[in-house]
N, C-alpha and C positions, 0 to 999 in steps of 0.2 A: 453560569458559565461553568466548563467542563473542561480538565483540562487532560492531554493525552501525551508522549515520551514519540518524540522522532528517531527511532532506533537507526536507519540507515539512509542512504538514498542513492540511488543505483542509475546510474545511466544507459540504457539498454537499445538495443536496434531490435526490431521487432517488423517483420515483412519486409524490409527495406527501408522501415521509418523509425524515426528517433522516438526515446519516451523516456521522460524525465519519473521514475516511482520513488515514491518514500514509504518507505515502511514504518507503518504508527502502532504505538501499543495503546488501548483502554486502560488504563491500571483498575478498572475494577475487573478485568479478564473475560466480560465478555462486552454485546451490544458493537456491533462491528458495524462499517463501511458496506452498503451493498451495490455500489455502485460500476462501473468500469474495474475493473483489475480484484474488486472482492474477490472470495472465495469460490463461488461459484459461477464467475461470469466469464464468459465468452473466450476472452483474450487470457485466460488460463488454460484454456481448453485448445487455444492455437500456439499457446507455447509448449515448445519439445522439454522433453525431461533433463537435459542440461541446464537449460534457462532457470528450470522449476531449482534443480538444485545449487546451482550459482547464489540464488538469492535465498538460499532456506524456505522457501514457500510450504506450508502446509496450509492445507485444508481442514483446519479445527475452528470451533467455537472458543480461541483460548483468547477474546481482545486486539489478536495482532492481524494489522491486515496492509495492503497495499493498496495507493492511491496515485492517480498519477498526480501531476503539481499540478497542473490545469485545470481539476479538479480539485485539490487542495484550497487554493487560490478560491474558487467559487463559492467553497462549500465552509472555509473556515475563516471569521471575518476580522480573528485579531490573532497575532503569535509575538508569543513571550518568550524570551529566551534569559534562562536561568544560568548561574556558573553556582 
């Protein structure tokens, strides 16, 4: 098991449709999400550069990446929550 930091989670409209993202960091800094809202997919390439800077979006190998929940939900099969 592996475990990753839920830095934000943003609720965003995106073409006229809703979209639930979180923003997750690797704490080992890299080995990213390639999926939907990754670094290099699609739906970063159709959001305007407001959207980019609203949520701090960059495009680096630094661990931190954006996922939508729907995706979260599939892809990640247990969550702990620590105080």
């Amino acid at each position: 098991m592996h475990a990753y930091s839920l830095l934000s989670v943003f609720d965003i409209e995106l073409n006229g449709s809703p979209v639930r993202l979180m923003k997750v960091k690797n704490p080992w800094g890299h080995f990213e999400w390639n999926g939907a809202w990754s670094d290099n997919s699609q739906e970063w390439k159709d959001a305007n550069d407001d959207l980019k800077k609203e949520l701090d979006f960059t495009n680096a190998d630094d661990g931190i990446f954006f996922i939508s929940f729907e995706d979260y939900l599939s892809n990640f099969p247990a969550t702990s929550i620590t105080h």
